[in-house]
C-alpha positions as CSV (number, residue, x, y, z in Angstrom):
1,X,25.8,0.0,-33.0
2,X,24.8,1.8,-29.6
3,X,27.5,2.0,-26.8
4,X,25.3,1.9,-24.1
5,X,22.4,-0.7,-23.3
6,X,19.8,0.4,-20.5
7,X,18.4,-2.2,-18.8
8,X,15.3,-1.9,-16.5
9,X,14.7,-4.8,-13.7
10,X,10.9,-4.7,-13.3
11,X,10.4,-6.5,-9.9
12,X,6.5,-6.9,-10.1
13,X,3.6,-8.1,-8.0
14,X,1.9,-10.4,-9.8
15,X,-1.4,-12.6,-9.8
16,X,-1.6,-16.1,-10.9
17,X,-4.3,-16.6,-13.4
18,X,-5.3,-13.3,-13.7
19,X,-3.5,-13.1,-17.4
20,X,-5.0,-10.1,-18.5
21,X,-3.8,-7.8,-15.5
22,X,-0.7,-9.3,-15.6
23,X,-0.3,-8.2,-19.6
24,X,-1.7,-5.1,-18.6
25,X,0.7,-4.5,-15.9
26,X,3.4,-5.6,-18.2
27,X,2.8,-2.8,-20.3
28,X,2.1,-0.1,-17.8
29,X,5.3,-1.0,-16.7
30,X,7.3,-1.0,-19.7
31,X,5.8,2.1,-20.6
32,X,7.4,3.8,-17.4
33,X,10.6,2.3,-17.5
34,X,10.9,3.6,-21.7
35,X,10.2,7.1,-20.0
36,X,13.3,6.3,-17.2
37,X,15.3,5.9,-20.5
38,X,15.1,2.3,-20.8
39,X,15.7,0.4,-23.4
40,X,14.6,-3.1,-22.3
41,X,12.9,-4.5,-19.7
42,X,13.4,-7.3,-17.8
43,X,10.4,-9.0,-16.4
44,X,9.9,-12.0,-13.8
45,X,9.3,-15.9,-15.2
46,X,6.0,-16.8,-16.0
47,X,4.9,-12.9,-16.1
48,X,1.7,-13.4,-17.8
49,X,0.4,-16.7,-15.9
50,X,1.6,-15.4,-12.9
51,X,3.9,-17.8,-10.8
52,X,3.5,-21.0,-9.6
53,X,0.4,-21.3,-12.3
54,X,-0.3,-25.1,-11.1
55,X,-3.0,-27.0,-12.7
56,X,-4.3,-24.2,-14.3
57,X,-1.8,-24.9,-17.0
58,X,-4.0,-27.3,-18.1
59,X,-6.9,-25.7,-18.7
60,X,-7.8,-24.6,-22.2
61,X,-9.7,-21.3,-21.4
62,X,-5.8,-20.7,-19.8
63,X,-4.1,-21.3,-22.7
64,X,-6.3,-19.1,-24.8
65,X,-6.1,-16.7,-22.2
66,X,-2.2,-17.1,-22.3
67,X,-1.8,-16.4,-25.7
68,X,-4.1,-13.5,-25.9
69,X,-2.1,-11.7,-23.2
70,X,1.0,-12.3,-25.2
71,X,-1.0,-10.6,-28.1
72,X,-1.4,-7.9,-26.6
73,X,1.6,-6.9,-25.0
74,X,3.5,-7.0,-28.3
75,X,0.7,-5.3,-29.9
76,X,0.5,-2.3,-27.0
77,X,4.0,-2.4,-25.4
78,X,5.6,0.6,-27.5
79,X,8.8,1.5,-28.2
80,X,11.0,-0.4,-25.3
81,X,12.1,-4.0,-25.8
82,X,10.9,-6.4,-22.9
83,X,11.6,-9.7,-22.0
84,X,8.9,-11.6,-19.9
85,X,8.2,-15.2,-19.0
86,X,4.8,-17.0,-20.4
87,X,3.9,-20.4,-20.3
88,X,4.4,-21.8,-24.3
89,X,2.0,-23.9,-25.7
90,X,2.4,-26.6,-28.6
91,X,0.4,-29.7,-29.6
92,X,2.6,-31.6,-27.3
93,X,4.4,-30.0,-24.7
94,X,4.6,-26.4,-22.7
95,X,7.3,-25.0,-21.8
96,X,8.8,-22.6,-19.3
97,X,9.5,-19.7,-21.4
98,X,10.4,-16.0,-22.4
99,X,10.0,-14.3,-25.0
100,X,11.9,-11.0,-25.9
101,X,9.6,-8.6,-28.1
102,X,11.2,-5.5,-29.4
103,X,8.8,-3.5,-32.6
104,X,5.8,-5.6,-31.0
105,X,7.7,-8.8,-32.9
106,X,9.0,-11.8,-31.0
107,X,12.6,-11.7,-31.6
108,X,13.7,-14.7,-29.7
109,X,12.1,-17.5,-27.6
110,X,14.0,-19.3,-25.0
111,X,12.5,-22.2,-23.5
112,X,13.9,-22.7,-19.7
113,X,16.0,-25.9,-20.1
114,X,17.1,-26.6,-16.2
115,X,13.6,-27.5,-14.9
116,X,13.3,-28.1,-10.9
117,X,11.9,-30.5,-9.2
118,X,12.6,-30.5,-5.4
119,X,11.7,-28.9,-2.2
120,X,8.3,-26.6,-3.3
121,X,9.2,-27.0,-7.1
122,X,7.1,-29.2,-9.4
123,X,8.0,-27.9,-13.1
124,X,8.4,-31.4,-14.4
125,X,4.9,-32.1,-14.2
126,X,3.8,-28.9,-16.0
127,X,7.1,-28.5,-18.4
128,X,9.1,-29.7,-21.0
129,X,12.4,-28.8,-21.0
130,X,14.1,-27.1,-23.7
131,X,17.5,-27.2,-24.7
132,X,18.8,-25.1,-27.2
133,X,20.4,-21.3,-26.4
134,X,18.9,-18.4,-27.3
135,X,21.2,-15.2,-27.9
136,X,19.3,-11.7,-29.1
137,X,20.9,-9.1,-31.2
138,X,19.3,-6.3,-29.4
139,X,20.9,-2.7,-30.3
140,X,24.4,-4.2,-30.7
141,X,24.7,-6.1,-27.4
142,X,24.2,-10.1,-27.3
143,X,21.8,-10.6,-24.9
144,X,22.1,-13.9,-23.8
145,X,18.4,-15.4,-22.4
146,X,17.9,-17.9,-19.1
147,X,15.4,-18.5,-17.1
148,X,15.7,-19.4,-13.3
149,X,17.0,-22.4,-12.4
150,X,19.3,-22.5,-15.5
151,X,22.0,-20.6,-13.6
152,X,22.0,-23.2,-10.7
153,X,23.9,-25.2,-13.5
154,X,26.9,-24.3,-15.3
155,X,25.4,-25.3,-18.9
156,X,23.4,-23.0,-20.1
157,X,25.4,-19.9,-19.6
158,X,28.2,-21.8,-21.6
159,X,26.1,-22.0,-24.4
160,X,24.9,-19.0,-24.1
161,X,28.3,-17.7,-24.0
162,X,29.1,-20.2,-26.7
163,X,27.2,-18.7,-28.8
164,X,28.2,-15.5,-28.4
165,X,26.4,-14.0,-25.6
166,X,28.0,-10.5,-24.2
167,X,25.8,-10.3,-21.5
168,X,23.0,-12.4,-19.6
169,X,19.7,-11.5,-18.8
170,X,18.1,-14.1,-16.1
171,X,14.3,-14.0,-15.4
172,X,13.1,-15.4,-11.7
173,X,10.3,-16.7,-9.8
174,X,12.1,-17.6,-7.1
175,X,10.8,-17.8,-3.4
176,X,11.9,-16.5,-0.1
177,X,13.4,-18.3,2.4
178,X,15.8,-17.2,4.8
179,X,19.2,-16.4,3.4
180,X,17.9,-17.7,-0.1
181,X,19.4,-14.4,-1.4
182,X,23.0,-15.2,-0.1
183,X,22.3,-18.5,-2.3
184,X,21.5,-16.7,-5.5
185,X,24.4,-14.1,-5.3
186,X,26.6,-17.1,-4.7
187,X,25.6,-19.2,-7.7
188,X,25.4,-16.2,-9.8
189,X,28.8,-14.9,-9.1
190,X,29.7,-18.5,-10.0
191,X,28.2,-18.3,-13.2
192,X,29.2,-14.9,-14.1
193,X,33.1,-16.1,-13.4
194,X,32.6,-19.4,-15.3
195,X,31.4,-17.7,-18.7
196,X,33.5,-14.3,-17.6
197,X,30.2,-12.1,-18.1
198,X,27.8,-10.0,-16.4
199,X,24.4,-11.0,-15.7
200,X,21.1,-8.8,-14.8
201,X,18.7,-11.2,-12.5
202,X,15.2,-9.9,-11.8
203,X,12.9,-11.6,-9.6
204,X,9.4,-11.5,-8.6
205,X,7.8,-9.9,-5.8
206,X,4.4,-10.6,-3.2
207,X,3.0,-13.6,-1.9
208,X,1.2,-15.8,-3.6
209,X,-0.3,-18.9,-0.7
210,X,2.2,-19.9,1.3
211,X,4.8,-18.1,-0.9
212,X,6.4,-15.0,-1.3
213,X,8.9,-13.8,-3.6
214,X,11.3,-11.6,-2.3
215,X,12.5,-9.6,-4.9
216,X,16.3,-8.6,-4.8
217,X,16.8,-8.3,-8.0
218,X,20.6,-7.6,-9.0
219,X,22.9,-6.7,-11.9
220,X,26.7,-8.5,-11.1
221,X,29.8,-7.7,-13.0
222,X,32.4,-10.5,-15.0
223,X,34.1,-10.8,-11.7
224,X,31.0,-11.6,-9.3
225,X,30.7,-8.4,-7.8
226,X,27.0,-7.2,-7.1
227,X,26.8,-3.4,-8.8
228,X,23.3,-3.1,-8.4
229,X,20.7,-4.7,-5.7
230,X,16.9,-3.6,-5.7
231,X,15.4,-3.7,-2.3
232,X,13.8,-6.6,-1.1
233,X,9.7,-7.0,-0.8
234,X,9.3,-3.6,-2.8
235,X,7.9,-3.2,-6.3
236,X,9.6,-0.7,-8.5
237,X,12.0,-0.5,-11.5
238,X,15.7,0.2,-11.2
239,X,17.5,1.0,-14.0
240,X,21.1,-0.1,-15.0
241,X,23.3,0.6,-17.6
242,X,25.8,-1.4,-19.9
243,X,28.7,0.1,-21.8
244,X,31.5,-1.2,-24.1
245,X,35.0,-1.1,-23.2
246,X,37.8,-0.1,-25.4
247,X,38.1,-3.6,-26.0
248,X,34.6,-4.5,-26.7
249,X,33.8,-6.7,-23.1
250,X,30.3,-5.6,-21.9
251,X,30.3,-4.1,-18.2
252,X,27.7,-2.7,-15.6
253,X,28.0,0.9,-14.7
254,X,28.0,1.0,-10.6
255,X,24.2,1.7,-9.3
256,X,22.2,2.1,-6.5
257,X,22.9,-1.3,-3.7
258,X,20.2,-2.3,-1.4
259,X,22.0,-2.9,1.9
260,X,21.2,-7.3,3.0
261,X,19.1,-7.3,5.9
262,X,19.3,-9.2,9.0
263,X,17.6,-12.2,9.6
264,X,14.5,-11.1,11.5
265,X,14.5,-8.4,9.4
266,X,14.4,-10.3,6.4
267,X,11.6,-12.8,8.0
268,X,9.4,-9.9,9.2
269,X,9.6,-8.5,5.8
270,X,8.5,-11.6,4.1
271,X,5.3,-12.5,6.9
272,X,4.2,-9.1,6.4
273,X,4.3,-9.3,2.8
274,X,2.7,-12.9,2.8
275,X,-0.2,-11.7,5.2
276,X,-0.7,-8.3,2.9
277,X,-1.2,-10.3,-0.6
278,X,-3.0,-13.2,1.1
279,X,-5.5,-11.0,2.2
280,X,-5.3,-8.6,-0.4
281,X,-5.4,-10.8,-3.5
282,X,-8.8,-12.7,-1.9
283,X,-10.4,-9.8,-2.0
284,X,-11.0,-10.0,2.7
285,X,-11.9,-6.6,4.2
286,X,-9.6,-7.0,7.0
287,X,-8.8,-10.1,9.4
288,X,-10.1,-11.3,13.2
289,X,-7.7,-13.3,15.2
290,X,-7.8,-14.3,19.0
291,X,-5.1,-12.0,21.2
292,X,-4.3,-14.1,24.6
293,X,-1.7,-12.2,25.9
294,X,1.6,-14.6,24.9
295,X,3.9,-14.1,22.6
296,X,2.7,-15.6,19.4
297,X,-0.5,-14.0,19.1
298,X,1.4,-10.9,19.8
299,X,3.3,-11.0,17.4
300,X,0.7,-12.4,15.1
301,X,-1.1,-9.0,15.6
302,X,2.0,-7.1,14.9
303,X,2.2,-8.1,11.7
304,X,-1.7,-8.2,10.6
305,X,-1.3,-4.3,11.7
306,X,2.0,-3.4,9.7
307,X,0.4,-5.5,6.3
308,X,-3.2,-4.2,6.5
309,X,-3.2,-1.0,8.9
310,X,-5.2,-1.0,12.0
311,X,-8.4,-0.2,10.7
312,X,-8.4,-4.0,9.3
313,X,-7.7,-5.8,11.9
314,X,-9.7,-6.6,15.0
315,X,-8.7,-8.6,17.8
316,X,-10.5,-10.6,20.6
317,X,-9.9,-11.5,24.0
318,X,-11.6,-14.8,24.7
319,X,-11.2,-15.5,28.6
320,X,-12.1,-18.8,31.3
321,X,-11.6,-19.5,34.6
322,X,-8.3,-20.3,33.6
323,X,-6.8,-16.7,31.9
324,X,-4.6,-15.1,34.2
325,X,-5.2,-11.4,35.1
326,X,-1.7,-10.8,33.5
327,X,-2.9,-11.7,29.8
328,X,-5.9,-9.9,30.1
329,X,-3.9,-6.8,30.8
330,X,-1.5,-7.2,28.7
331,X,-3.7,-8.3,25.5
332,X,-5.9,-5.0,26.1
333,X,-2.4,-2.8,26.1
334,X,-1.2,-3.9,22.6
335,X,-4.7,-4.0,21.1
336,X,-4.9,-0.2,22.5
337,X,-1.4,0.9,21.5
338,X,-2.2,-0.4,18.4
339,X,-5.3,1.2,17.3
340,X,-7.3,-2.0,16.8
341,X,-10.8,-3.4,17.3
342,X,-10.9,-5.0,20.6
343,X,-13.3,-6.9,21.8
344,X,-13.8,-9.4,25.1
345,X,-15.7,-12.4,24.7
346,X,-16.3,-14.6,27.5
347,X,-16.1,-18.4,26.8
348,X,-17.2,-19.3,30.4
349,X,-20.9,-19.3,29.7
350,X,-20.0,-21.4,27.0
351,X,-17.4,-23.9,28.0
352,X,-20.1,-24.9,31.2
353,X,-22.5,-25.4,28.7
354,X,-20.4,-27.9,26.9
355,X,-19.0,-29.8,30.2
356,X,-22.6,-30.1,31.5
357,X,-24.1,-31.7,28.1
358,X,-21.1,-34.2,27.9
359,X,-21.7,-34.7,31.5
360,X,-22.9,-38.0,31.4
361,X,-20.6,-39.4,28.5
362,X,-17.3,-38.3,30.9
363,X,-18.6,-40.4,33.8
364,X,-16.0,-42.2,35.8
365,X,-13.0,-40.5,33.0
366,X,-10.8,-38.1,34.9
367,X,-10.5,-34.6,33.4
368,X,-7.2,-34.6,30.6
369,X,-6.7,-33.0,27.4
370,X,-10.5,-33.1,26.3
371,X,-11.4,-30.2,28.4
372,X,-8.1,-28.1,27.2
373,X,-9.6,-28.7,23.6
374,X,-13.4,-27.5,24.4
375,X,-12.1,-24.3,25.0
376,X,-10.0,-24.0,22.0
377,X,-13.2,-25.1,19.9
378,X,-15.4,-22.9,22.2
379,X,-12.9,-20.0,20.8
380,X,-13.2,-20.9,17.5
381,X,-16.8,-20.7,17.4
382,X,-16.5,-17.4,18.1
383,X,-14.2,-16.4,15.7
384,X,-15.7,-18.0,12.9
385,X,-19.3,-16.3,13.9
386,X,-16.9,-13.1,13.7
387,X,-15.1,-13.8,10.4
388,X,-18.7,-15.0,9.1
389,X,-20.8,-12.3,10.3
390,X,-18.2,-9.4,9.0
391,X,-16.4,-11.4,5.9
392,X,-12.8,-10.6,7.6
393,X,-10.5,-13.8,7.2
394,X,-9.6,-15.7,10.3
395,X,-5.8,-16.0,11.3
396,X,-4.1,-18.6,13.0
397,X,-1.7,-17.8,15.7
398,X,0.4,-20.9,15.8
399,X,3.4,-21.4,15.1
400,X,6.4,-24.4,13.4
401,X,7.5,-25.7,16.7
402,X,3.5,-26.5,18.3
403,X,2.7,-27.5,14.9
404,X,5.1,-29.9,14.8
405,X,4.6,-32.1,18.1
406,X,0.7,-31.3,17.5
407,X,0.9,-29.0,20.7
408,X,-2.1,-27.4,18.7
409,X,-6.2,-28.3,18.6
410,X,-7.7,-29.6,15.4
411,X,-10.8,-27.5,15.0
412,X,-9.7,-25.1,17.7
413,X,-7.1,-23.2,17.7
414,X,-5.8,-24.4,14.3
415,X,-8.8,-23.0,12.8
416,X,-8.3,-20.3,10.4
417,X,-7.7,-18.7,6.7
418,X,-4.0,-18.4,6.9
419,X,-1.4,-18.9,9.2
420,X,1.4,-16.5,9.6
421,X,4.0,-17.9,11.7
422,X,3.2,-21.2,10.9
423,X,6.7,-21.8,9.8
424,X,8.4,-19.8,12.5
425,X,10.2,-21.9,15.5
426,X,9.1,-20.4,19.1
427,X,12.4,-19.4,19.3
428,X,12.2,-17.4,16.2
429,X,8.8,-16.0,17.2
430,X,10.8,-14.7,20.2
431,X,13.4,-12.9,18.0
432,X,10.4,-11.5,15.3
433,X,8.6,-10.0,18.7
434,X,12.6,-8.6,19.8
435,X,13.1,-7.4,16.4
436,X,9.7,-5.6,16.2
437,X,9.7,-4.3,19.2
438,X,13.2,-2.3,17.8
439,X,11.7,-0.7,15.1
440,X,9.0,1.1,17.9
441,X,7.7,-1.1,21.2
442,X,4.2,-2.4,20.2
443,X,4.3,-5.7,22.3
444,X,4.2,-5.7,26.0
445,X,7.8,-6.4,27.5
446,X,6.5,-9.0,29.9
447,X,4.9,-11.0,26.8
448,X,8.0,-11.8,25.8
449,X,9.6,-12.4,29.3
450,X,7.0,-14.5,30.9
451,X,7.6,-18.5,30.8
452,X,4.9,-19.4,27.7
453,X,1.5,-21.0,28.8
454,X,-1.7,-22.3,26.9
455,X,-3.5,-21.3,30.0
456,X,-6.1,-23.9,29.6
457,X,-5.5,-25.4,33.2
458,X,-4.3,-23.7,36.2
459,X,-0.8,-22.7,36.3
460,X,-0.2,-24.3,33.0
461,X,3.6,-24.2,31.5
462,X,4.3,-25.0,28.1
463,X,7.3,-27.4,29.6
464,X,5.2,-29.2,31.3
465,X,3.8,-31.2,28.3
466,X,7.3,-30.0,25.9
467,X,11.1,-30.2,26.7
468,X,12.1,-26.7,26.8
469,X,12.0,-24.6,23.2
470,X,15.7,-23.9,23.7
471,X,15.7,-28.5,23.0
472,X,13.1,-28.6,21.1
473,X,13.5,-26.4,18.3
474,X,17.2,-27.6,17.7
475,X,15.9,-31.4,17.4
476,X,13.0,-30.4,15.2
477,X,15.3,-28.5,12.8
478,X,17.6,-31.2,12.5
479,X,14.6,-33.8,11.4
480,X,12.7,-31.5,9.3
481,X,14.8,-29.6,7.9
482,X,17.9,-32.0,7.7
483,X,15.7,-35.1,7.7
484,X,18.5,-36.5,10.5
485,X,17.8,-39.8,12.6
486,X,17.6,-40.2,16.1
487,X,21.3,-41.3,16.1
488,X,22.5,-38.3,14.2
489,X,21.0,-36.1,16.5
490,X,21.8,-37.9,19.5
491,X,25.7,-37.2,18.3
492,X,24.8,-33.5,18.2
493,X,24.2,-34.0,22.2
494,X,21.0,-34.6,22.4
495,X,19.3,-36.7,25.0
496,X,18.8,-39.7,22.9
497,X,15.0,-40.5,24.7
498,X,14.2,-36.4,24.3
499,X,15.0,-37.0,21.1
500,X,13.1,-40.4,20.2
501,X,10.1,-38.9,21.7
502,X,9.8,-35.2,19.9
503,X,10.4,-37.1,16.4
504,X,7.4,-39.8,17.4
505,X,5.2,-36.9,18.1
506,X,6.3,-35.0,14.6
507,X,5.5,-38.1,12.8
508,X,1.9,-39.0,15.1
509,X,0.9,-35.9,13.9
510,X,0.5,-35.6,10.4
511,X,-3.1,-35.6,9.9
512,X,-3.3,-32.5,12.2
513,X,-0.8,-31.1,9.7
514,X,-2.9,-31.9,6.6
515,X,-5.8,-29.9,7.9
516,X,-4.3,-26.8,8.7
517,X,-4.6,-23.3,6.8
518,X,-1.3,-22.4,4.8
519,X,1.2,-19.8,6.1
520,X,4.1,-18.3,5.1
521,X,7.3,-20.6,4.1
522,X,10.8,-18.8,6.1
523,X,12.8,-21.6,6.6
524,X,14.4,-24.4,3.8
525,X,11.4,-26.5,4.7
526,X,8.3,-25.8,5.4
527,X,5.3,-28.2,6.4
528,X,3.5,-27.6,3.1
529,X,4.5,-27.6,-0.5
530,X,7.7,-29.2,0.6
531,X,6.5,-31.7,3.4
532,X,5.1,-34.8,2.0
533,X,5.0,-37.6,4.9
534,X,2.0,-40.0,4.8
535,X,-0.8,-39.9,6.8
536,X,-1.1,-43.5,7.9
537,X,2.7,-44.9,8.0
538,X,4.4,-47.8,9.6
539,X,7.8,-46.6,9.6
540,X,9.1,-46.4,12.5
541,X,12.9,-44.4,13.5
């Protein structure tokens, strides 16, 4: 019996449906962390399909693929134990599961028994869940075996422990979303005091859509402390270390603990990381995106430079009448201090065109809205003819609170490949461009100052269509996010006709919301996996 258990968190990037990288990657990795000294590694749920998998599950060139991959990590892995999660097929169910394989034999299958179902989750339409424990004898230490969601409730570490379980060993797919890690610790300590063991959690890492998976992984002691903490949005193994005490109990030696970050930190982290893999994992040579000199596109370009470099990323300037000398300078100064392609591209030539040839459908209609959107769309043609011509993916620079009222035009502006502060307030995108700024000042100090303007009219002012963001984004948290009513809000201290009005535009607005690009999920609810209002409705608040 070994006094001493070395156990390796491998926080991977992964990609779904590429199986037989994944296996591959399982065993390059496990073959490092055996040379680190470990003797088992931990891997992320769903390792070989990659996570969320989706309908692919049912596909029967995945299965095959699926169980091929499994095949050959037991049959290449070596000499080091590993634990990883794989979709398990039967002739009538599949379930969420992991499999430890030490001597290239399956020891023990566990089949994830708590199986989510809420905000961005959908196992139960994939999975069956299982229900029995599944404790490994693994070089003298019970390894007790969960998956995920299984320590959000208290009973399957009890039978875990119940069975004899010295130790658990959690594997996770689970996503970012701002101060989602406080969450985890929390449960686990709960866990880990319930059942009075320790626990090693390893999550994944990299985006995958409008996902990303943070990492974090930790190791926790019987009392709930965290001993170890890998860093968040960085792939890598980290090693920790069990030992016996006199009287037999299982502990965590102390390790290495990744400081939390703050909140913009933490946010940044997980946009640039969503914007890398997006682009990365489609195989785009870079990006284009539209720079108008305010503060979302600013930041927009901040982050495209930080995930891809500035060699992949070029920006454009796409003036009218209406474009103030100020943006034009101050687009041209980041783009410059940045290191990016920068090009200017008048719409003028264009946006006359378009007036004159609807000239005689606009007779006797004042000008409104329609000739704010024609030079959105006259924008977008350029963009695409860009992203078209030269293959780069276009990116969106909108963000949560103008998709939300539909301050935003359908085939204009909204037009793009991904979106990376789709699900950041304008507030927020104030405090990302603040934070950045911190780290090294790539955005233009009067971006950030200056009141915020679509500058599709003269002297155009956000607040003149929207109550002021510092209202807005407070009321549009509350109904998303909380799903309050108008009368709970109104109790807040909200104007109670402010209020009516912003959630009436929310709801008017779906369909522009159902033809956007995805972007990265921050907050607890995101308009996207987790946002299912109808279309055509008749409810009314």
């Amino acid at each position: 019996m070994s006094e001493s258990l070395k156990i390796a968190l491998a926080q991977v990037n992964l990609l779904v449906g590429d199986v037989r990288g994944n296996a591959q990657h399982t065993i390059d990795r496990a073959r490092q962390a055996r040379a680190l000294g470990a003797d088992l590694v931990l891997f992320p749920e769903l390792t070989l399909s990659g996570y969320p998998p989706e309908d692919l599950l049912f596909h029967r060139g995945f299965r095959r693929q699926v169980e091929a991959g499994l095949a050959q990590v037991r049959a290449e892995v070596g000499d080091v134990a590993v634990l990883l999660g794989f979709p398990e097929y039967t002739s009538d169910a599949i379930y969420n599961s992991a499999a430890l394989i030490a001597a290239g034999e399956l020891a023990a299958i566990y089949r994830k028994a708590v199986l989510p179902n809420y905000k961005v989750f959908d196992e139960k339409r994939y999975f069956r869940g299982g229900g029995q424990s599944a404790v490994s004898d693994y070089r003298g230490f019970k390894v007790g075996l969960l998956v995920c969601e299984d320590i959000w409730e208290p009973q399957a570490a009890q039978l875990a422990r119940a069975d004899g379980a010295q130790l658990l060993a959690v594997i996770n797919a689970s996503p970012y979303e701002i101060h989602k890690q406080r969450d985890r610790e929390q449960v686990a300590r709960a866990r880990s005091r319930d059942v009075g063991l320790p626990l090693a959690y390893v999550n994944l890492v990299g985006g995958q859509d409008e996902l990303v998976f943070d990492g974090n992984s930790f190791v926790m002691d019987a009392q709930g402390e965290v001993v170890l903490r890998a860093p968040p949005f960085a792939e890598g193994l980290w090693l920790a270390e069990f030992v016996r005490d006199a009287d037999g109990r299982v502990r965590p030696l102390p390790g290495a603990v990744a400081a939390e970050l703050s909140d913009e930190a933490s946010v940044y982290g997980a946009l640039v990381l969503g914007v890398r893999d997006y682009v990365g994992k489609h195989g785009f040579p870079g990006i284009v995106m539209g720079l108008s000199g305010g503060v979302d596109s600013a930041l927009t370009l901040a982050i495209a430079v930080d995930a891809l470099g500035h060699d992949h990323v070029h920006a454009v300037m796409m003036p009218s009448r209406y474009t103030s000398a100020m943006s034009l300078a101050d687009a041209q100064e980041q783009a410059q201090s940045l290191g990016v392609k920068y090009s200017v591209l008048s719409i003028e030539n264009m946006f006359e065109a378009t007036l004159a040839t609807l000239k005689e459908e606009f007779v006797g209609r004042p000008a409104d809205a329609t000739e704010e959107n024609v030079q959105s769309r006259c924008r977008m043609l350029l963009l695409m003819g860009l992203s078209n011509k030269t293959g780069r993916m276009l990116l969106t620079t909108g963000n949560k609170s103008e998709m939300a009222v539909g301050y935003a035009t359908l085939y204009g502006d909204m037009a793009g490949g991904f979106a990376p502060i789709k699900d950041c307030s304008k507030l927020l995108v104030y405090r990302l461009a603040r934070y950045r700024n911190s780290l090294g000042p790539v955005i233009p100090q009067r971006v950030i100052e200056r009141p915020p303007s679509a500058e599709l009219r003269h002297e155009q002012k956000d607040s003149d269509s929207l109550p002021p963001y510092e209202v807005l984004d407070p009321i549009l948290e509350a109904f998303i996010e909380e799903d309050l009513s108008v009368d709970e809000i109104e109790a807040r201290g909200f104007d109670r006709a402010t209020t009516a009005r912003v959630l009436d535009m929310v709801k008017r607005n779906e369909y522009k919301r159902r033809q956007a690009p995805p972007g990265v999920r921050v907050s607890r609810r995101a308009f996207g996996r987790d946002w299912r209002y109808p279309i055509t409705s008749g409810y009314r608040r």
